[in-house]
C-alpha positions in Angstrom: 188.2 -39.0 -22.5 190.3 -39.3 -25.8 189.0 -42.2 -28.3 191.7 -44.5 -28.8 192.2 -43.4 -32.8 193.8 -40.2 -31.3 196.1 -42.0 -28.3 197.2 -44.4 -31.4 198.0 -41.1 -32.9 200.3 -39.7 -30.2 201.7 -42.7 -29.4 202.9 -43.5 -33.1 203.5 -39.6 -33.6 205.6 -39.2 -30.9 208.2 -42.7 -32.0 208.0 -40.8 -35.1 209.3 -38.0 -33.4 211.6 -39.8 -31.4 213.1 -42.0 -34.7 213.6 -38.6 -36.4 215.6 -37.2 -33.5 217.8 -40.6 -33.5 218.3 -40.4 -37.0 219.4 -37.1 -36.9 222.2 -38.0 -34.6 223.4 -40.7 -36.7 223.7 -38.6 -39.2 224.5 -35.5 -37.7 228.2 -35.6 -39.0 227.6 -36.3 -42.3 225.0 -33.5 -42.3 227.7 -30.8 -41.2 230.1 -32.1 -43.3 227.8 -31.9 -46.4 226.5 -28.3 -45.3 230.4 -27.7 -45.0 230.7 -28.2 -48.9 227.8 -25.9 -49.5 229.1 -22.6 -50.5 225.9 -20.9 -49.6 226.0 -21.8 -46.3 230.0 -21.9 -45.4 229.2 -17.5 -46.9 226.4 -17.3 -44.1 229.0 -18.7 -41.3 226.1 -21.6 -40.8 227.8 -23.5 -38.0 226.5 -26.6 -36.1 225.1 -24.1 -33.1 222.7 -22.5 -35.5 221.8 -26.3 -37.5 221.1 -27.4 -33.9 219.2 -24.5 -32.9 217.0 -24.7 -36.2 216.3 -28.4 -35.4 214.9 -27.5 -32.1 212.7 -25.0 -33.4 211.3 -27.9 -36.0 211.0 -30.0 -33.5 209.3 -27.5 -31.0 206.4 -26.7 -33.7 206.0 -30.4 -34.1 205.7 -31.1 -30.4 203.0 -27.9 -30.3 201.1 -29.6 -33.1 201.1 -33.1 -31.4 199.5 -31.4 -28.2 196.7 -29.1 -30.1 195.9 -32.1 -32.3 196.0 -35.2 -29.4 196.0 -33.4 -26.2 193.3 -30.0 -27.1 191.5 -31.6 -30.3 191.8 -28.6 -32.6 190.5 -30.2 -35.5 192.9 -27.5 -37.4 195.8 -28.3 -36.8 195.3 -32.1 -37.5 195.4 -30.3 -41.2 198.6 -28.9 -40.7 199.7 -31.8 -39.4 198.4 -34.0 -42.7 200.1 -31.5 -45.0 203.2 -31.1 -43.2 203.6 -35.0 -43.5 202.9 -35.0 -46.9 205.3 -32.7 -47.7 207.9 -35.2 -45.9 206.6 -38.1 -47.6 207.3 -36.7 -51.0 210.7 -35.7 -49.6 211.4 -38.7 -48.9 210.6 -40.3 -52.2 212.8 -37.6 -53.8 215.4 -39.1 -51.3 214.8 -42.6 -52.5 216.6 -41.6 -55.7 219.7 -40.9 -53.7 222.1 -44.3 -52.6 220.4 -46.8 -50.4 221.7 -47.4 -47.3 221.3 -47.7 -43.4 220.3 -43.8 -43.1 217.8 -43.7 -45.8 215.8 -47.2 -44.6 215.7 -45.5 -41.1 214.6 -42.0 -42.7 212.1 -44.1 -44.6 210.6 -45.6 -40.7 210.3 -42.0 -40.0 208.3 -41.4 -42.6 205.9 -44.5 -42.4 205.4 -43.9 -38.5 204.1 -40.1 -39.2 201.6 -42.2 -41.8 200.8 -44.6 -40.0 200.0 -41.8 -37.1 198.2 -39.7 -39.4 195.7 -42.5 -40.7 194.4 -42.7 -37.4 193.4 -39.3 -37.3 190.9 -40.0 -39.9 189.2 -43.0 -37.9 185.5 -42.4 -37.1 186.0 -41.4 -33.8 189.0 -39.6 -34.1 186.6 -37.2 -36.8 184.2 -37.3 -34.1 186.4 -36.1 -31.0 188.7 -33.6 -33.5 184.9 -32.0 -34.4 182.9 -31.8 -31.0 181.6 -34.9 -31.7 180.3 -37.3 -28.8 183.6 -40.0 -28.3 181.6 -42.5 -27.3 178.8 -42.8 -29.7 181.1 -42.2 -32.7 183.2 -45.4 -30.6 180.3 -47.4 -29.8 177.4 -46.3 -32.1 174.6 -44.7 -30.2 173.6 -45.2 -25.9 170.3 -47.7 -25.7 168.5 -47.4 -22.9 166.5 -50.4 -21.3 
């Protein structure tokens, strides 16, 4: 059975997850119309098809990193996982700079559910299940018999 640290996880993971996607399609116009201006990508023939395509990859990985980390335990990936939220954590504070507005507040609720999520795979049980560990002694503390 999975300690509740690591259902915590998933469940804030995955509205993290879900958010993102949301976001995305709010802002999906103003993201073409921005890679549009780029004169790298207009070059390359980058088109919405291949944007959309690359966002599903993303989002593939991330869905394969929720299931080894929540669903298999591979205490590995839960550092991927750490690092890659890091890394959009400190793209999001390079993003704060940028003007404030309805996208960036929701951008910034992305970013604090994939904390929030990621905390909990540091809880003493959560280290316990992600390592081999007994659940329910690292839960509980240690079985007593009478």
């Amino acid at each position: 059975m999975r300690p509740k640290s690591i259902i915590l996880f998933e469940r804030l993971f995955l509205a993290s997850l879900a958010m993102g996607i949301f976001v995305l399609a709010l802002g999906y116009e103003d993201m073409m119309a921005a890679l549009a201006d780029e004169p790298t990508f207009r070059e390359a023939g980058v088109g919405g098809g291949f944007v959309i395509g690359l966002l599903a990859a993303v989002y593939a990985v991330y869905l394969l990193l929720w299931y080894l980390t929540a669903r298999v335990g591979v205490n590995a990936v839960k550092w991927i996982v750490v690092v890659l939220t890091v890394l959009d954590v400190l793209e999001a504070l390079r993003a704060l700079a940028g003007p404030w507005d309805a996208m960036l507040l929701l951008s910034v609720a992305v970013r604090a559910l994939e904390v929030a999520a990621v905390v909990y795979l540091f809880q003493p049980d959560a280290v316990a299940w992600l390592t081999g560990g007994k659940q329910g002694e690292a839960a509980t503390g240690p079985a007593t018999t009478d």
